[in-house]
C-alpha positions as CSV (number, residue, x, y, z in Angstrom):
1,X,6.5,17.6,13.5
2,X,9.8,18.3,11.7
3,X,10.1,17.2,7.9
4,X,11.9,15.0,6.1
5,X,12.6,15.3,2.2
6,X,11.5,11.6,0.2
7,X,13.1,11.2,-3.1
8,X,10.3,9.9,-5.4
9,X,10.0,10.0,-9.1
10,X,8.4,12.9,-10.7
11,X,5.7,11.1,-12.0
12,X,4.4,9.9,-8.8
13,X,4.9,13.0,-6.9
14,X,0.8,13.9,-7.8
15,X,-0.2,10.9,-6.9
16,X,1.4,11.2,-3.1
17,X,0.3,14.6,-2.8
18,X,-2.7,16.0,-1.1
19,X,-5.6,14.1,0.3
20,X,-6.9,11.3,-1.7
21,X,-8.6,7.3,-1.4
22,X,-7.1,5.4,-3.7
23,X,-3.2,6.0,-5.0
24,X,-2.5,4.0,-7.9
25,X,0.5,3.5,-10.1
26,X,0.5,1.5,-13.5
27,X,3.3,0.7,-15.5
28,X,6.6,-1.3,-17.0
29,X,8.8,-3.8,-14.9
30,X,11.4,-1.3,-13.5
31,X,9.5,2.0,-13.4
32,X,10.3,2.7,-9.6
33,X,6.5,1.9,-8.5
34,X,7.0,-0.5,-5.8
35,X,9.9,0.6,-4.0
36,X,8.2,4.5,-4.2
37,X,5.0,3.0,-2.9
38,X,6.9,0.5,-0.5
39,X,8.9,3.7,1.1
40,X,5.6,6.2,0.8
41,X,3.6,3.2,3.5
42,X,6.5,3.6,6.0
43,X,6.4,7.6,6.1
44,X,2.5,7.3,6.3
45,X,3.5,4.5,8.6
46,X,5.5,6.8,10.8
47,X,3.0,9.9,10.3
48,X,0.1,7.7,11.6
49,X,2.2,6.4,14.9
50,X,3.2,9.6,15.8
51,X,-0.6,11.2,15.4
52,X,-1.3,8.5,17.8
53,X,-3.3,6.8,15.3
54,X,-3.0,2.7,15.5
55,X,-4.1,0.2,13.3
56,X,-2.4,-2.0,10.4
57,X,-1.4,-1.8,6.8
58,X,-2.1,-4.7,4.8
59,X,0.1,-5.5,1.4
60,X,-1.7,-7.6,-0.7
61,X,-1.1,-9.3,-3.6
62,X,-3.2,-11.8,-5.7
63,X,-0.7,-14.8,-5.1
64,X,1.2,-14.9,-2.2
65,X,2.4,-18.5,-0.8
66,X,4.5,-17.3,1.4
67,X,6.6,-14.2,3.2
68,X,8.8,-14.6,0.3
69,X,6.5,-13.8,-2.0
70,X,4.9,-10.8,-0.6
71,X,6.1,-7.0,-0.6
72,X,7.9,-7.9,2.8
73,X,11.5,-7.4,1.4
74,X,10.4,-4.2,-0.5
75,X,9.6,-2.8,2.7
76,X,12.4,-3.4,4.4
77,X,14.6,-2.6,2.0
78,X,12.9,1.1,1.8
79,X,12.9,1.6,5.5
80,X,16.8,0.9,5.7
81,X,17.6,3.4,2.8
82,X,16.1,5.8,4.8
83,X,17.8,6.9,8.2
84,X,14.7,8.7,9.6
85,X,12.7,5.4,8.9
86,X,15.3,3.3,9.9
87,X,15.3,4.3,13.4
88,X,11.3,4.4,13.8
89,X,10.6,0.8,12.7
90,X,11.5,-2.8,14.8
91,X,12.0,-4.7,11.8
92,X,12.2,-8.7,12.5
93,X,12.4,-12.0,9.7
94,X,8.8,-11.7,9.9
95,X,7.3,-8.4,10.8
96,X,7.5,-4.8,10.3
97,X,6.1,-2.4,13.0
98,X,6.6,0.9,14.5
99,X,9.0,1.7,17.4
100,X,5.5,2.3,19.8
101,X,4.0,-0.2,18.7
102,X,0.8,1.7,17.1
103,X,1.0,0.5,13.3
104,X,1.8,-2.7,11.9
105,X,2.4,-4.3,8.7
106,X,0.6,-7.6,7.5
107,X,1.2,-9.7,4.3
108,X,-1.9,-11.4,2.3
109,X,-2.7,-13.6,-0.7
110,X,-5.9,-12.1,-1.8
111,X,-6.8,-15.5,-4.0
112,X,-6.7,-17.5,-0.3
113,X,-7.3,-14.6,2.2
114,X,-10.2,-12.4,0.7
115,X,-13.1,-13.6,2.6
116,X,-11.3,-13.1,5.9
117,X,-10.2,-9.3,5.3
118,X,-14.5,-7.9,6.1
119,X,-13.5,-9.0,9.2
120,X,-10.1,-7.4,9.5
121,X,-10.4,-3.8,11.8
122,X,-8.1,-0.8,11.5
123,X,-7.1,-0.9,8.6
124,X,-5.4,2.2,7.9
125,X,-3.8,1.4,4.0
126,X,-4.3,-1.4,2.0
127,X,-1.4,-1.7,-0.7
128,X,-2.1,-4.5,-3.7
129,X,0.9,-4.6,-5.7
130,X,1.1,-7.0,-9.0
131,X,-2.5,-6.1,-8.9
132,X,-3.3,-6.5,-13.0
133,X,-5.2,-10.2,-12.2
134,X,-7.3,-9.2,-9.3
135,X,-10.9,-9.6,-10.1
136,X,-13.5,-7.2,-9.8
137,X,-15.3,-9.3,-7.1
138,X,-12.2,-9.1,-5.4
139,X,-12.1,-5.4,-5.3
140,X,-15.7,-5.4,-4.4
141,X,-15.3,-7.2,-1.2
142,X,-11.6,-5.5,-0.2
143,X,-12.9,-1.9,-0.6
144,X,-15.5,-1.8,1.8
145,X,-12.8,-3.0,4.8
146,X,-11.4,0.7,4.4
147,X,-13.3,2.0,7.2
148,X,-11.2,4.3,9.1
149,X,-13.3,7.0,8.3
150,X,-10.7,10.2,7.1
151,X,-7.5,8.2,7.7
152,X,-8.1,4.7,5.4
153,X,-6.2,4.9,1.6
154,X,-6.0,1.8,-1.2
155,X,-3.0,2.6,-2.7
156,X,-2.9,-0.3,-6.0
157,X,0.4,-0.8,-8.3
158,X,0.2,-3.1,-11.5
159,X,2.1,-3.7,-15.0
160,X,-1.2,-3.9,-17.6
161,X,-1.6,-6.9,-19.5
162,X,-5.3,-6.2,-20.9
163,X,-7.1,-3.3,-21.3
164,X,-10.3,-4.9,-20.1
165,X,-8.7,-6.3,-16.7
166,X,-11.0,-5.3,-13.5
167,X,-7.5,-3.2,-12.3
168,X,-7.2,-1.0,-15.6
169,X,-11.1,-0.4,-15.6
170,X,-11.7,0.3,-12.0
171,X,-8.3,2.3,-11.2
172,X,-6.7,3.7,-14.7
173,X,-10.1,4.7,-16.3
174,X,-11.9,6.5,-13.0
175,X,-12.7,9.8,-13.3
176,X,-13.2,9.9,-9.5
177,X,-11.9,13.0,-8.2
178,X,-10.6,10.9,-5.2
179,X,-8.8,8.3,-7.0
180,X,-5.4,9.9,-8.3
181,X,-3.5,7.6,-11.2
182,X,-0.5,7.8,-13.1
């Protein structure tokens, strides 16, 4: 597989590197986390397609009423900077896929959706940006749908609002070797 060279803050380069479950980012408006994490689900988009591996990442958020409130645009916007992504991806109003057809990207409101995600299969990365008001029952029951056993990641981007929230406790506090924060 040849290599490509991502440009990616320094401060997140850790969290992108070497094998890990959950990928999580915290921080002020403008600090580069969503596009970073945005671009990083399209390389491990591509990666996945061209292992052969299908299946379907999910970006979440708490609220999401419609396309134009999810991480859609983000996406797109990081595949077309990006000439190597560019050409791998059929990009449509609605949808985001690779070029064989093997991954796929989905868009869900947690608040509405939750329930409905035990049943979702294959799924390879969940990505819940604005992610400061999700509850902890909320991360209880999205957790376990990581199932792809060596391949599934959460990756979770917020700004903090409250020390206490379920996000900062669960993600900025762990001391779980498999959880990498920044």
């Amino acid at each position: 597989m040849s290599k490509v060279r991502v440009e990616l803050p320094p401060k997140l380069l850790d969290v992108f590197s070497g094998n890990s479950f959950i990928r999580a980012a915290y921080g002020g408006r403008g600090s580069a986390k969503t596009r970073s994490f945005a671009k990083m689900s399209a390389v491990r988009a591509m990666m996945w397609a061209k292992a052969g591996v299908s299946g379907i990442i999910l970006c979440g958020r708490q609220y999401m009423n419609s396309l134009d409130e999810s991480s859609l645009n983000e996406v797109k916007q990081s595949i077309n900077e990006e000439p190597f992504l560019r050409d791998y991806f059929t990009i449509t109003e609605r949808t985001i896929k690779t070029n064989n057809g093997l991954v796929e990207y989905k868009f869900a409101g947690l608040d509405r959706n939750l329930e409905s995600l035990k049943s979702k299969s294959r799924l390879l990365l969940v990505w819940v940006d604005e992610a400061e008001h999700i509850t902890e029952h909320a991360w209880e029951i999205l957790i376990p749908t990581l199932r792809v056993e060596g391949e599934s990641e959460l990756w979770v981007t917020w700004n903090p609002e409250r020390k206490g929230s379920a996000t900062n406790k669960r993600f900025r506090d762990s001391t779980d070797p498999l959880t990498k924060c920044v």
